[in-house]
C-alpha positions as a Markdown table, in Angstrom:
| # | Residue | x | y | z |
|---|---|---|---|---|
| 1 | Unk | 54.5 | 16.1 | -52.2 |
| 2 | Unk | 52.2 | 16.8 | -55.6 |
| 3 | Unk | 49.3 | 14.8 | -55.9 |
| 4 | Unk | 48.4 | 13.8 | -59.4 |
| 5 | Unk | 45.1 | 12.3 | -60.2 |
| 6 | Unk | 44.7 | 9.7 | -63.1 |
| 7 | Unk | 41.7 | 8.6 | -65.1 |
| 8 | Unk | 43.7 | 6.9 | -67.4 |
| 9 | Unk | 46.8 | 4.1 | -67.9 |
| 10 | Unk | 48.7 | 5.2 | -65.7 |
| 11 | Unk | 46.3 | 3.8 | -63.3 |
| 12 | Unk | 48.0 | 0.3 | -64.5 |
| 13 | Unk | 51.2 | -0.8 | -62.8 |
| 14 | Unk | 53.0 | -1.6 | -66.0 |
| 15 | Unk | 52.5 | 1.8 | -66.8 |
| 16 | Unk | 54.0 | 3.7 | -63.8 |
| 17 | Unk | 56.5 | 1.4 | -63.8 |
| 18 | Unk | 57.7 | 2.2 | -67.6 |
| 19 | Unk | 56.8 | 6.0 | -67.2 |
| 20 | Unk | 58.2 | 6.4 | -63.4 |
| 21 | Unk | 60.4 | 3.8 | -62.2 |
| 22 | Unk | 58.0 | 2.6 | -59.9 |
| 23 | Unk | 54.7 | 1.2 | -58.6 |
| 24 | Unk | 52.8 | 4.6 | -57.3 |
| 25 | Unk | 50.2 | 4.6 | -54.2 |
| 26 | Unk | 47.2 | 6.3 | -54.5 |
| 27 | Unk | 43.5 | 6.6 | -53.2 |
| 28 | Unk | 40.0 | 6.5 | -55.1 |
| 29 | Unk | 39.4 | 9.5 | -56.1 |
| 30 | Unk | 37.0 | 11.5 | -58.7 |
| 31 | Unk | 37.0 | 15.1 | -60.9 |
| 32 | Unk | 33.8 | 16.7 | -60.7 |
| 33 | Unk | 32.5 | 18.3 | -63.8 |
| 34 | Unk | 34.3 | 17.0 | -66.4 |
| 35 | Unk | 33.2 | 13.8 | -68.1 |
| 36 | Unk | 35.0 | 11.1 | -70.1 |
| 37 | Unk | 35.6 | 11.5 | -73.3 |
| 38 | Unk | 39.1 | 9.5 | -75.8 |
| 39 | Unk | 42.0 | 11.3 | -78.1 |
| 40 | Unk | 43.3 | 9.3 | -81.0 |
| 41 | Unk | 46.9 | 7.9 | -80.8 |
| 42 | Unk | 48.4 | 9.4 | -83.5 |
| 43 | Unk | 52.1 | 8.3 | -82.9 |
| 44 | Unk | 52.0 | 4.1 | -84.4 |
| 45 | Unk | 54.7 | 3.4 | -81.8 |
| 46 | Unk | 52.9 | 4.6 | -78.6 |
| 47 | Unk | 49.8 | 3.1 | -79.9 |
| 48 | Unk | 51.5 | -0.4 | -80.3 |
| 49 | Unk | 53.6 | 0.2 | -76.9 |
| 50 | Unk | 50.3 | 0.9 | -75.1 |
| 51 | Unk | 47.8 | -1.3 | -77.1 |
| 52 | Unk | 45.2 | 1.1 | -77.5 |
| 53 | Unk | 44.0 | 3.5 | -80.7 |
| 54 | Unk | 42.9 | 6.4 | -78.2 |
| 55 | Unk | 44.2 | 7.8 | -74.7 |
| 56 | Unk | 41.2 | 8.7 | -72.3 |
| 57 | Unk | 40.9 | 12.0 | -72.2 |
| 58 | Unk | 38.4 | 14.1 | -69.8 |
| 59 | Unk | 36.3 | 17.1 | -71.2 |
| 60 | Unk | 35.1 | 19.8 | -69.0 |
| 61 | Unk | 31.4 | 20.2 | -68.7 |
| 62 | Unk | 31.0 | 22.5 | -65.9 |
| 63 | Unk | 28.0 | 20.2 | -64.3 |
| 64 | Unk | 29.1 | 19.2 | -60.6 |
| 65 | Unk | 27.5 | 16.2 | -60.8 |
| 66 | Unk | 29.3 | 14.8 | -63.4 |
| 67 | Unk | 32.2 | 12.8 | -62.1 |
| 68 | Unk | 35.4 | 11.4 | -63.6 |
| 69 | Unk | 35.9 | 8.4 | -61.4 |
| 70 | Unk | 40.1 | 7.4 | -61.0 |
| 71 | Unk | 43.0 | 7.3 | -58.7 |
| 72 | Unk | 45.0 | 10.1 | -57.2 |
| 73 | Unk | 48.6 | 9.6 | -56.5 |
| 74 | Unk | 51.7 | 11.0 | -54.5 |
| 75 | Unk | 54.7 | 11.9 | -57.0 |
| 76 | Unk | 57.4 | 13.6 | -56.5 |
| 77 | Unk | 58.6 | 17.3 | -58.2 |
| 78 | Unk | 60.8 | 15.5 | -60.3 |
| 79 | Unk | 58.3 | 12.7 | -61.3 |
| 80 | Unk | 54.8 | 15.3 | -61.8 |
| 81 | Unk | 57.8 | 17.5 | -64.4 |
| 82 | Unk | 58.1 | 14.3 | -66.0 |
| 83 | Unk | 54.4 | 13.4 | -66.5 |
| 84 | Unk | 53.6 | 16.6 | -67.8 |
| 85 | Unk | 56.5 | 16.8 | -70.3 |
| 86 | Unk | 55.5 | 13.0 | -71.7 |
């Protein structure tokens, strides 16, 4: 089973549940060097669906000790094609 590691919404219930069908399980997890860093919503309908102006975003740094703290999850084939295509 993929994993797929999130430092974003889809850390948020309502959010796997409207992008997947489901609640996902997952584990604390972090992405050494990369750091945090945001991407403006462009599209007025995501941006009201989500209630945000920016998605987070991670940037690579190349420093090991920088860490992106979020959540790692088990998807399935079908569900990690569907992440990546949204």
């Amino acid at each position: 089973m993929p994993l797929l590691f999130s430092y974003g919404s889809l850390q948020e219930e309502r959010v796997q549940l409207a992008a997947l069908g489901r609640r996902l399980d997952g584990r604390r997890d972090e992405l050494p060097g990369f750091e945090p860093s945001q991407v403006r919503i462009e599209d007025p309908r995501v941006a009201e669906a989500t209630g945000r102006t920016h998605h987070a975003n991670v940037t690579c740094n190349g420093d090991p000790g920088r860490r992106v703290p979020g959540m790692v999850f088990e998807v399935t084939d079908a569900e990690l094609a569907d992440v990546d295509r949204s």
